[in-house]
N, CA, C and O atoms as CSV, one atom per row, in Angstrom:
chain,resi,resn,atom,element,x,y,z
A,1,UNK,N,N,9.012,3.363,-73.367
A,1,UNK,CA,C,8.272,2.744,-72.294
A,1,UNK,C,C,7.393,3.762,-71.609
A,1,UNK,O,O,7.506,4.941,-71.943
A,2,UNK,N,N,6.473,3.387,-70.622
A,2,UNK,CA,C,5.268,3.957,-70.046
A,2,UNK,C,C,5.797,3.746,-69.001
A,2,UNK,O,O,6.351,2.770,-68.497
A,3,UNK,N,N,5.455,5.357,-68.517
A,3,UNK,CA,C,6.065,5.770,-66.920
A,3,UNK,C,C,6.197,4.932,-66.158
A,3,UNK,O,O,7.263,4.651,-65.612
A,4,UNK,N,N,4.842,4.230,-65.936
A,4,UNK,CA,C,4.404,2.988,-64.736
A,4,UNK,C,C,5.297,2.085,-65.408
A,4,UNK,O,O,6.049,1.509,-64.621
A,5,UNK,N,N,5.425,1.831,-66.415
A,5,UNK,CA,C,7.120,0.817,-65.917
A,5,UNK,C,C,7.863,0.913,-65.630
A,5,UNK,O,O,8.398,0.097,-64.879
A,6,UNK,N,N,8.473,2.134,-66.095
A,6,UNK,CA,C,9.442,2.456,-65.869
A,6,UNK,C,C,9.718,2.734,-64.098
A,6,UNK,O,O,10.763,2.428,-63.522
A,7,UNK,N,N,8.641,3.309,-63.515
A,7,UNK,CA,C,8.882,3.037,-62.336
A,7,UNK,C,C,8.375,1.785,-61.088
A,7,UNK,O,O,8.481,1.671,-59.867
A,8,UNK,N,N,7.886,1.120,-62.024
A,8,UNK,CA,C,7.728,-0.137,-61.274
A,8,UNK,C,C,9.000,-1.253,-61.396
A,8,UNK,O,O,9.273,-2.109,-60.555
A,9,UNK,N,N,9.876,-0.938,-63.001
A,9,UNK,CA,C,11.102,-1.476,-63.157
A,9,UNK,C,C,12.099,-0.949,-61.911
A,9,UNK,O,O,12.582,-1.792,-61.155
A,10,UNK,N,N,12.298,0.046,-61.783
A,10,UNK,CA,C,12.995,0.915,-61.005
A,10,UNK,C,C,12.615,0.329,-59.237
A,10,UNK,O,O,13.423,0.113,-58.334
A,11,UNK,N,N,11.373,0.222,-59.221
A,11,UNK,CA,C,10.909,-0.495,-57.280
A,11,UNK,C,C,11.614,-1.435,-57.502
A,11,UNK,O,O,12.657,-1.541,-56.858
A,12,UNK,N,N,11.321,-2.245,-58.318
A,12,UNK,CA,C,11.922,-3.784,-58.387
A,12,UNK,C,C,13.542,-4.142,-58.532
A,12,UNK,O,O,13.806,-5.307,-58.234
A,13,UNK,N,N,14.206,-3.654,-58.776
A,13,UNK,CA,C,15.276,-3.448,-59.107
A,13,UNK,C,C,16.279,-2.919,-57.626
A,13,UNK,O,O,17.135,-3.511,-56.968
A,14,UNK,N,N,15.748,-1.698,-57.538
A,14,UNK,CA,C,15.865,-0.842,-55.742
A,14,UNK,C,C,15.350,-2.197,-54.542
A,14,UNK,O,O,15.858,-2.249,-53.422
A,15,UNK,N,N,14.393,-3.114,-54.970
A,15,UNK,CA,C,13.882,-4.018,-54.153
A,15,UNK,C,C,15.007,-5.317,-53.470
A,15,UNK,O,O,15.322,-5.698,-52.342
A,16,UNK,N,N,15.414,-5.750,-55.138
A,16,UNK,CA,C,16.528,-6.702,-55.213
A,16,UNK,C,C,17.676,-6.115,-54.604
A,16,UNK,O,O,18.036,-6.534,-53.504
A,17,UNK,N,N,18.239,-5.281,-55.125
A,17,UNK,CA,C,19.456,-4.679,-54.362
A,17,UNK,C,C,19.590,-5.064,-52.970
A,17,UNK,O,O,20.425,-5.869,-52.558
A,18,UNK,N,N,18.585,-4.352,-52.142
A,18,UNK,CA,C,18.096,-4.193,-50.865
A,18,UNK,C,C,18.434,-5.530,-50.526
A,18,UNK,O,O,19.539,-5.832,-50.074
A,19,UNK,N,N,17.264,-6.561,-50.786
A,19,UNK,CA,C,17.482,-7.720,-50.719
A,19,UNK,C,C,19.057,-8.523,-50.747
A,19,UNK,O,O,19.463,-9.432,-50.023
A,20,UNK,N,N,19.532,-8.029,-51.523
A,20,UNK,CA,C,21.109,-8.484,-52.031
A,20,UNK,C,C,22.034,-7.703,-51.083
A,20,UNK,O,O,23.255,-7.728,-51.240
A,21,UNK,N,N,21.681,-7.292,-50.499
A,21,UNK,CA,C,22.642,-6.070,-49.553
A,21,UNK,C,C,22.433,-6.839,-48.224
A,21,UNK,O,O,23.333,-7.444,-47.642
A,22,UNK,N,N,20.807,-6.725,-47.699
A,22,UNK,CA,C,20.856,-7.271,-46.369
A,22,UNK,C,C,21.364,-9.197,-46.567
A,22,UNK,O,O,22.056,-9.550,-45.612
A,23,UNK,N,N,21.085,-10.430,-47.693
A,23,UNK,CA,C,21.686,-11.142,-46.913
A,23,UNK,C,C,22.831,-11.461,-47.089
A,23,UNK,O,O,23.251,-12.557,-46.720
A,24,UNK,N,N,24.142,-9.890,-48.149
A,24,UNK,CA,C,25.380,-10.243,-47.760
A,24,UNK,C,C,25.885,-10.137,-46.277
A,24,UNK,O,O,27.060,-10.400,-46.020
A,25,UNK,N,N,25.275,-9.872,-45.606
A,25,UNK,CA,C,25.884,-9.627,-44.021
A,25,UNK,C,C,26.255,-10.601,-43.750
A,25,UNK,O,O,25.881,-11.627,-44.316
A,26,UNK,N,N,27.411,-10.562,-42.459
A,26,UNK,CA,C,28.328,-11.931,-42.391
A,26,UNK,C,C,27.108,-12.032,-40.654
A,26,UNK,O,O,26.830,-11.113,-39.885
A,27,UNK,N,N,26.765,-13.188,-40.614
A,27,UNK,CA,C,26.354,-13.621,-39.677
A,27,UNK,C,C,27.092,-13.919,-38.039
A,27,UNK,O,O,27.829,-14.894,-37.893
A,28,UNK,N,N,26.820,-13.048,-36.973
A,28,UNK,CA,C,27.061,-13.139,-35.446
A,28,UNK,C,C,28.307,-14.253,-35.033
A,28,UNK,O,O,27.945,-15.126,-34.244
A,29,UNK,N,N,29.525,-14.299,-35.423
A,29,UNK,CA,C,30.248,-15.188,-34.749
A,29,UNK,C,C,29.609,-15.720,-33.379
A,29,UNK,O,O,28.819,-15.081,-32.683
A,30,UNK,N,N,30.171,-17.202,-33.082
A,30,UNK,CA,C,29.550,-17.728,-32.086
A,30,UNK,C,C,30.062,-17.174,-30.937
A,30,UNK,O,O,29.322,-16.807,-30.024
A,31,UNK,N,N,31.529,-17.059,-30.886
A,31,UNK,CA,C,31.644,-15.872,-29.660
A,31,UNK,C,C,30.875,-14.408,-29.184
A,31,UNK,O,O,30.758,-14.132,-27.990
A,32,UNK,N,N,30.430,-13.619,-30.141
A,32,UNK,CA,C,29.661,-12.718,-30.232
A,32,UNK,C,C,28.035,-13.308,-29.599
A,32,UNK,O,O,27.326,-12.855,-28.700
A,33,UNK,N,N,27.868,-14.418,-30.456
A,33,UNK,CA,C,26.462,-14.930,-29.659
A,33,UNK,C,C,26.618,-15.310,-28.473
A,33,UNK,O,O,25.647,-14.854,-27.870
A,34,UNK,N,N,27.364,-15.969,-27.648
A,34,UNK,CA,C,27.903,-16.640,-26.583
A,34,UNK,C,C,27.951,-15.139,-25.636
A,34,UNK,O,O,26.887,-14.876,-25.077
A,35,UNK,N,N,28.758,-14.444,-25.486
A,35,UNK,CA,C,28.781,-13.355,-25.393
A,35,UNK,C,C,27.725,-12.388,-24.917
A,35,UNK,O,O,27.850,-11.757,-23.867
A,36,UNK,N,N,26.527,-12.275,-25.836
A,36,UNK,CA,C,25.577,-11.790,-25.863
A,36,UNK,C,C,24.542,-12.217,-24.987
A,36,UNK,O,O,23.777,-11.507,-24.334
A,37,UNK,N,N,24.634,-14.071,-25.079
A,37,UNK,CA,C,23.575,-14.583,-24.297
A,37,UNK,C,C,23.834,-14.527,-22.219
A,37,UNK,O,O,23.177,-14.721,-21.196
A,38,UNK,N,N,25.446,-14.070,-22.713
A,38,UNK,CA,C,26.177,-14.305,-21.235
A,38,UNK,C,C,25.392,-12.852,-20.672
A,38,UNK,O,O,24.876,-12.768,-19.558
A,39,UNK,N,N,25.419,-11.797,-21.636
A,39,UNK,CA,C,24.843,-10.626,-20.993
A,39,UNK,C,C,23.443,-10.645,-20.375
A,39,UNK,O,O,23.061,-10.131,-19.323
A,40,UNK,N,N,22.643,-11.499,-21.455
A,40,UNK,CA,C,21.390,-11.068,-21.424
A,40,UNK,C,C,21.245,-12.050,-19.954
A,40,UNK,O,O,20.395,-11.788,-19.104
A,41,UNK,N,N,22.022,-12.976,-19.848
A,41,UNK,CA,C,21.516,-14.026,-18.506
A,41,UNK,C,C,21.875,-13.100,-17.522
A,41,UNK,O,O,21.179,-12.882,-16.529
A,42,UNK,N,N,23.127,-12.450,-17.807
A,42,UNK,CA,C,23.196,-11.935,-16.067
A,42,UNK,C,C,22.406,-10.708,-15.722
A,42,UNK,O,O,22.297,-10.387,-14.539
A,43,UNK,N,N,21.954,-10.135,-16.491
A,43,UNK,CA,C,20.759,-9.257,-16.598
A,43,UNK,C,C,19.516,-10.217,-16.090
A,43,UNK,O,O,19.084,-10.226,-14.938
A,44,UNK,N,N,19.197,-10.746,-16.806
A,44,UNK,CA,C,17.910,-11.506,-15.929
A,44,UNK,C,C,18.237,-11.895,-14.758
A,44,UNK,O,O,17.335,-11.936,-13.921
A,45,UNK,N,N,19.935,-12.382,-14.269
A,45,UNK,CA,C,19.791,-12.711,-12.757
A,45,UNK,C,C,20.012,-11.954,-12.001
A,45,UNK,O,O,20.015,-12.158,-10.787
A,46,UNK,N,N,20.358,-10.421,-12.815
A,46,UNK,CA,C,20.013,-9.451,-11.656
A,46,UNK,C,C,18.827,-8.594,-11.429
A,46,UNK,O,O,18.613,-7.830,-10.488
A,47,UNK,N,N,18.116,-8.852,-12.436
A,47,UNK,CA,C,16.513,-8.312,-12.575
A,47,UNK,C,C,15.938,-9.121,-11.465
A,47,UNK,O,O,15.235,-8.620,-10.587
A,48,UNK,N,N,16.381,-10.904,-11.546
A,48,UNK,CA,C,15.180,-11.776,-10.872
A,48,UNK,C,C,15.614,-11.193,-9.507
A,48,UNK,O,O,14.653,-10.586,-9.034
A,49,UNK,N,N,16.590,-11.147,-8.768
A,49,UNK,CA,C,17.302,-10.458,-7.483
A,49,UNK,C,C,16.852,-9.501,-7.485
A,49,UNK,O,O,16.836,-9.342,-6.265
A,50,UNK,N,N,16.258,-8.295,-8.016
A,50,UNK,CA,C,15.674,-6.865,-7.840
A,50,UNK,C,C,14.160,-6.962,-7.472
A,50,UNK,O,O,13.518,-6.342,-6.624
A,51,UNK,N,N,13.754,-7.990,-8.420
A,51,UNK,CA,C,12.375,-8.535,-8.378
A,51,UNK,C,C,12.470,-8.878,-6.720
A,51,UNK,O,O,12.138,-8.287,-5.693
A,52,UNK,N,N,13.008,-9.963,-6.995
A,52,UNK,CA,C,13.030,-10.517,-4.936
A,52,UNK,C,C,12.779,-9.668,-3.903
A,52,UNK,O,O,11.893,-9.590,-3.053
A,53,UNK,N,N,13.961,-8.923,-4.223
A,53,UNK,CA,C,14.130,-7.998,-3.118
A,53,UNK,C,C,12.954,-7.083,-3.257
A,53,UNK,O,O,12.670,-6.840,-2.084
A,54,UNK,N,N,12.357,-6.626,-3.789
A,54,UNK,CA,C,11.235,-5.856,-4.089
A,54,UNK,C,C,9.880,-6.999,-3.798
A,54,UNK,O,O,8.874,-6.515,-3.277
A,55,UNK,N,N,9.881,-7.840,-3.990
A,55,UNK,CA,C,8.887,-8.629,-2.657
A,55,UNK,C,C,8.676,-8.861,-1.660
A,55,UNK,O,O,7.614,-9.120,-1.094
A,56,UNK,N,N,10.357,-8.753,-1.088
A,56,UNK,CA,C,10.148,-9.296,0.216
A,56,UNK,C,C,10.096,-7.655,1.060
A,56,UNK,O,O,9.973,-7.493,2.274
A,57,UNK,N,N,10.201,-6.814,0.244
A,57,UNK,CA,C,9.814,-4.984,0.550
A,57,UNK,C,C,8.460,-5.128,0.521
A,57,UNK,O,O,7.821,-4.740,1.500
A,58,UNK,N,N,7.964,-5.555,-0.301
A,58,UNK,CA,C,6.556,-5.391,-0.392
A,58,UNK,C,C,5.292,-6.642,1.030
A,58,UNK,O,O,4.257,-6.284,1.592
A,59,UNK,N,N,5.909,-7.821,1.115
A,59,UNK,CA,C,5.600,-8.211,2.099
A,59,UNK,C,C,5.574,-7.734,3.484
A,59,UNK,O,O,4.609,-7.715,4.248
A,60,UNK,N,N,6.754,-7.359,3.688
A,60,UNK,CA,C,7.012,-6.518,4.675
A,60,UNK,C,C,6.103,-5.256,4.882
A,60,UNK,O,O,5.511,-5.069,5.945
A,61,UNK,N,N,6.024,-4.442,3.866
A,61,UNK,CA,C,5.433,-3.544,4.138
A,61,UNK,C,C,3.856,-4.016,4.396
A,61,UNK,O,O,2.988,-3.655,5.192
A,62,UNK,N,N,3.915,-4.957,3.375
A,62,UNK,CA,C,2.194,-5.989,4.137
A,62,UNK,C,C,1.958,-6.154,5.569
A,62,UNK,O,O,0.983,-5.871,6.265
A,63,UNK,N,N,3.453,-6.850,5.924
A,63,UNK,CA,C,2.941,-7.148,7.633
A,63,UNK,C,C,2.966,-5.943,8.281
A,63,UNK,O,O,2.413,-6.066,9.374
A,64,UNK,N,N,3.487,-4.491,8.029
A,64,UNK,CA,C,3.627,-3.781,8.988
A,64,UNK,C,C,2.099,-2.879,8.605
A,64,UNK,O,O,1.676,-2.340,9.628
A,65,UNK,N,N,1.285,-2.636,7.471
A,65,UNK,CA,C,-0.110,-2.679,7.530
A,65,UNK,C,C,-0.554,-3.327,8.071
A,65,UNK,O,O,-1.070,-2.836,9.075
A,66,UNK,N,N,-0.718,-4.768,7.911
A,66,UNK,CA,C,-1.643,-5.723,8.738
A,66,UNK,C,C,-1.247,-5.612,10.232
A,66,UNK,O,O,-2.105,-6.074,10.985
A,67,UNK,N,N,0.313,-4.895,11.083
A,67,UNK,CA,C,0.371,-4.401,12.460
A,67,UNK,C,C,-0.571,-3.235,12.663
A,67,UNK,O,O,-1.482,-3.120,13.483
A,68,UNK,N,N,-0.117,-2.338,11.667
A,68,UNK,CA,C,-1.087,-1.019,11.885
A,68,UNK,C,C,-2.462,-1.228,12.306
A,68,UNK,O,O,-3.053,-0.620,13.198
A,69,UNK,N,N,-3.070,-2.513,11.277
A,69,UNK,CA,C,-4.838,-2.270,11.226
A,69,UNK,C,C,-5.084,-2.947,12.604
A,69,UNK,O,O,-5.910,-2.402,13.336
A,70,UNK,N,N,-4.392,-4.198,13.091
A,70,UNK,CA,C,-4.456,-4.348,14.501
A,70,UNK,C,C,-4.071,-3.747,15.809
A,70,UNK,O,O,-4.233,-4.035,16.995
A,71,UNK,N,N,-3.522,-2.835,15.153
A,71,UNK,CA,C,-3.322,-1.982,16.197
A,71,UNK,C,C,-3.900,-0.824,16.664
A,71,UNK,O,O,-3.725,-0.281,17.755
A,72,UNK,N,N,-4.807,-0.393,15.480
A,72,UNK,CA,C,-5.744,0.294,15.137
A,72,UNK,C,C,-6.718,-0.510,15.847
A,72,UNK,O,O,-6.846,-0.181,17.026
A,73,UNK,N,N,-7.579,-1.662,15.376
A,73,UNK,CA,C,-8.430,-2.226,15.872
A,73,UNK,C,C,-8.161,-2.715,17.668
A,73,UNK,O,O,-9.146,-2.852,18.394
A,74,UNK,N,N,-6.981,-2.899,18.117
A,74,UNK,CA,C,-6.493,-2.929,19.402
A,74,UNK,C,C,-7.127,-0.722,20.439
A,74,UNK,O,O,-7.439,-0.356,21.572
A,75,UNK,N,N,-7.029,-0.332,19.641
A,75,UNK,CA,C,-6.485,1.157,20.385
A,75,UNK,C,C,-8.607,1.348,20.413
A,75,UNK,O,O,-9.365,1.448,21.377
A,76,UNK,N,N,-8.899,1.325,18.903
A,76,UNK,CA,C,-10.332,1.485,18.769
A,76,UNK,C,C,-11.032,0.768,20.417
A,76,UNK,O,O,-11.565,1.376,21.344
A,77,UNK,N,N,-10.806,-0.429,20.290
A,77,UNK,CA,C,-11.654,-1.207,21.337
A,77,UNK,C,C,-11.510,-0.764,22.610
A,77,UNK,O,O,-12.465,-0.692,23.383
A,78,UNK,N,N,-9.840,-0.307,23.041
A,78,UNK,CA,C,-9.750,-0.059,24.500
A,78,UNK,C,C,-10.076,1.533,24.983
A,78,UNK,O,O,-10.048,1.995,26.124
A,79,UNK,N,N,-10.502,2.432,23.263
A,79,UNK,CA,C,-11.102,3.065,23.494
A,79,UNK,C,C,-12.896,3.134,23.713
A,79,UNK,O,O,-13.649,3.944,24.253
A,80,UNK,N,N,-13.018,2.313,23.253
A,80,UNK,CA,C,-14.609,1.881,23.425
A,80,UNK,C,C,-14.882,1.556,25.314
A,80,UNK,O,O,-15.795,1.747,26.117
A,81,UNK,N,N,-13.495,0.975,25.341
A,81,UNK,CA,C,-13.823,0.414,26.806
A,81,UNK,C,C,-13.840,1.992,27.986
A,81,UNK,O,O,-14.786,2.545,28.548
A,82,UNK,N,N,-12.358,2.300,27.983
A,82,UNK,CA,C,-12.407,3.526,28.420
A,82,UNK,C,C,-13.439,4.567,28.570
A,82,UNK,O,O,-13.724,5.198,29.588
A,83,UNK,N,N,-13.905,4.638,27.497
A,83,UNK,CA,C,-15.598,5.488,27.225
A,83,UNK,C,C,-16.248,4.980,28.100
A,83,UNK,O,O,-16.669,5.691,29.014
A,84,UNK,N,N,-16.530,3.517,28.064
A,84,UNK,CA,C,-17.614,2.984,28.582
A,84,UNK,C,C,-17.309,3.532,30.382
A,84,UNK,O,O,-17.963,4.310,31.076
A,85,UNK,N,N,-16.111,2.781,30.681
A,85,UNK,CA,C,-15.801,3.242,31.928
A,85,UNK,C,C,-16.002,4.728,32.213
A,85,UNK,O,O,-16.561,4.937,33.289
A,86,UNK,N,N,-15.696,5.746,31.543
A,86,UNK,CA,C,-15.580,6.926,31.657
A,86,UNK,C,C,-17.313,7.332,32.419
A,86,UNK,O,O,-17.575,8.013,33.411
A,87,UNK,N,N,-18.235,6.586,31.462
A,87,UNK,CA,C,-19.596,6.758,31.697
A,87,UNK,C,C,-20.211,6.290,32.885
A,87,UNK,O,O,-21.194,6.657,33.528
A,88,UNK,N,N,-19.246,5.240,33.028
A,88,UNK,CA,C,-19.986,4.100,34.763
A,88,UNK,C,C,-19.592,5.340,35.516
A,88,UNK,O,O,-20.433,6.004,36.122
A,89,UNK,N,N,-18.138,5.700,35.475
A,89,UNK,CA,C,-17.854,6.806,36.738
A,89,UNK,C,C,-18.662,7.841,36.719
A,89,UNK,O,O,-19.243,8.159,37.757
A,90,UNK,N,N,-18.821,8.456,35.699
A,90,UNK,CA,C,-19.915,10.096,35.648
A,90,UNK,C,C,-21.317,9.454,36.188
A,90,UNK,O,O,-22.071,10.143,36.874
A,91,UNK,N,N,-21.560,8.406,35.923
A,91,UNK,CA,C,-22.933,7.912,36.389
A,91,UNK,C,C,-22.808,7.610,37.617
A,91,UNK,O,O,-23.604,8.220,38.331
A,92,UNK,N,N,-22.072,6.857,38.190
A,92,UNK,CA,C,-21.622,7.151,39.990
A,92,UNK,C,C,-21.414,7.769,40.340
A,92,UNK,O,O,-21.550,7.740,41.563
A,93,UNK,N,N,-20.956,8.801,39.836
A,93,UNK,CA,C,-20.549,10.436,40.487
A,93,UNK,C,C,-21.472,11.417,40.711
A,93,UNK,O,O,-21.579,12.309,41.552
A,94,UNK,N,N,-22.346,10.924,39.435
A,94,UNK,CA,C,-24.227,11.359,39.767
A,94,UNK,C,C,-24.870,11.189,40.511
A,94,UNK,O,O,-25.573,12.067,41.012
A,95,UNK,N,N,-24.861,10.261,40.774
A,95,UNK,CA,C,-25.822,9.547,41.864
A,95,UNK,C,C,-25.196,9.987,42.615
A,95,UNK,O,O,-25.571,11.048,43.116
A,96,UNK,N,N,-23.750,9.282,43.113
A,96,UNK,CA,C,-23.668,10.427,44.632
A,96,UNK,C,C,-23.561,11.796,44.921
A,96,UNK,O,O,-23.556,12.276,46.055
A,97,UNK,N,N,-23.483,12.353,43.962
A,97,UNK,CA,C,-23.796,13.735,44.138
A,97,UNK,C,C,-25.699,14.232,44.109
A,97,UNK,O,O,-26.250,15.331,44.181
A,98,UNK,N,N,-26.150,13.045,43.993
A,98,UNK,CA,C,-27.757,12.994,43.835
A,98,UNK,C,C,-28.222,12.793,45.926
A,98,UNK,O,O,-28.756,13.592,46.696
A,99,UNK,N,N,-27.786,11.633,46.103
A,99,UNK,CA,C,-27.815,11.338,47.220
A,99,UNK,C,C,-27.067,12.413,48.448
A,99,UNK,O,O,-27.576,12.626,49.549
A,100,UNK,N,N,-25.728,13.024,47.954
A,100,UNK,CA,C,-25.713,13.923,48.715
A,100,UNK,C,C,-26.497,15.054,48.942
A,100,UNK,O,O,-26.481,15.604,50.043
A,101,UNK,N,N,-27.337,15.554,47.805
A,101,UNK,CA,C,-28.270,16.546,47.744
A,101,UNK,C,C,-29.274,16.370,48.883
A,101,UNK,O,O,-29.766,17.113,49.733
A,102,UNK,N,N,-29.409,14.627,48.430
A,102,UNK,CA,C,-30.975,14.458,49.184
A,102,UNK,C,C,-30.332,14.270,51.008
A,102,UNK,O,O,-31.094,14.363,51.971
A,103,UNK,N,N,-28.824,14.002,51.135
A,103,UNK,CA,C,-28.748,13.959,52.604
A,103,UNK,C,C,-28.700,15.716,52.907
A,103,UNK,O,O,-29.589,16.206,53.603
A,104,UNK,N,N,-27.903,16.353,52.489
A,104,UNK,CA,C,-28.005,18.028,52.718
A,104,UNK,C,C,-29.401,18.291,52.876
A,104,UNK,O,O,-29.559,19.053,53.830
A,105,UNK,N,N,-30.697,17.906,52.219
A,105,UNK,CA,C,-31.889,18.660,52.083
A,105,UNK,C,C,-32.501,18.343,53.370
A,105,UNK,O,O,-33.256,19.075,54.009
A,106,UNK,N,N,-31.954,16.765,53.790
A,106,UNK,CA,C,-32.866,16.149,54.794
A,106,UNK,C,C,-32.605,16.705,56.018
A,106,UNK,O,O,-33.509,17.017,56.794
A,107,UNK,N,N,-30.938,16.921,56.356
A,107,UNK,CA,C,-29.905,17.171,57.277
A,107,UNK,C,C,-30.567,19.301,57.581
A,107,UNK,O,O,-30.675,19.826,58.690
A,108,UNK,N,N,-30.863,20.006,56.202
A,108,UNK,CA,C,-31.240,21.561,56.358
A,108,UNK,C,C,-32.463,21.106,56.984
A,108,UNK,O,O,-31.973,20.913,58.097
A,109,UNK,N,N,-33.586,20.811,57.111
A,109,UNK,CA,C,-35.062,20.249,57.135
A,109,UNK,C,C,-34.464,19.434,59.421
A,109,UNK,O,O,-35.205,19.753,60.350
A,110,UNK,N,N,-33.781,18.956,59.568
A,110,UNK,CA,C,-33.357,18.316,60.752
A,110,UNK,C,C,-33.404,19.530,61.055
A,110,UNK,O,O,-34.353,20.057,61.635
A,111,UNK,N,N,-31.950,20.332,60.537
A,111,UNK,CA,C,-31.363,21.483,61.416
A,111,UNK,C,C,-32.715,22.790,61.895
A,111,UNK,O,O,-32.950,23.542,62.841
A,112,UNK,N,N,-33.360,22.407,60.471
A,112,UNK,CA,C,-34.381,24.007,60.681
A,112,UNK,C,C,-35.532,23.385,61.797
A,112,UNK,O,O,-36.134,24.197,62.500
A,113,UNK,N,N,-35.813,21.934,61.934
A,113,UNK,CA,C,-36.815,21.730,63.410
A,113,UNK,C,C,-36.207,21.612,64.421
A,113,UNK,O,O,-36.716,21.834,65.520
A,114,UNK,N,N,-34.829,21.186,64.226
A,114,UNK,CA,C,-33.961,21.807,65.807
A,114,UNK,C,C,-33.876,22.976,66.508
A,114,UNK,O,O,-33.880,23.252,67.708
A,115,UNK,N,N,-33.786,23.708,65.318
A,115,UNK,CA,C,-33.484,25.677,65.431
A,115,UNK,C,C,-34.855,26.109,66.204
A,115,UNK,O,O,-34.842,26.741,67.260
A,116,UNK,N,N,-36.025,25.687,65.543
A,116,UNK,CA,C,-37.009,26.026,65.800
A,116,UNK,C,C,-37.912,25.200,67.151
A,116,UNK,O,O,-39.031,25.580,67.498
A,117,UNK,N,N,-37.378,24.341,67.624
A,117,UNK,CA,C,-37.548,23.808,68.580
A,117,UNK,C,C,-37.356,24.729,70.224
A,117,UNK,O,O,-37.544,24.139,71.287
């Protein structure tokens, strides 16, 4: 015979075996399946419970951002206001320190035609 049969006899042969090997296996008793499916459920019902709890973490941590940004936007504004106020007072504080100038200048100007009187 010619090599290539000889080793294509040989795949085929190694093929069947294989074949003949995996479907002597004795198939999953139903307790074993039963069993198995009992695992895999309580695994999912403690995954879906991890899941949960990891939403209602994550919500939470939502509302306490959405406190932050209002509270942020709360602090921003009453700083806007404050400023503003800050400015009315320096601007009244101007002026009367404007007006006191002009009573001192008027009051030196009195005193110096009294003196000189």
């Amino acid at each position: 015979m010619k090599p290539i049969h000889c080793v294509v006899i040989s795949l085929g042969l190694l093929f069947s075996v294989t074949l003949l090997a995996s479907g002597c296996a004795e198939p999953q008793s139903d307790d074993a399946l039963i069993r198995r499916a009992r695992l895999v459920a309580d695994e999912n019902i403690e995954l879906r419970k991890q899941l949960e709890q990891k939403d209602r973490r994550i919500a939470q941590l939502e509302q306490e951002l959405q406190d932050a940004h209002e509270e942020m936007l709360r602090i921003t504004e009453q700083t806007g206001q404050n400023t503003r106020r800050l400015l009315e007072i320096t601007a009244e504080a101007e002026r009367r320190a404007e007006q006191l100038r002009e009573e001192n200048e008027r009051l030196k100007e009195r005193l110096g035609r009294l003196e000189n009187s």
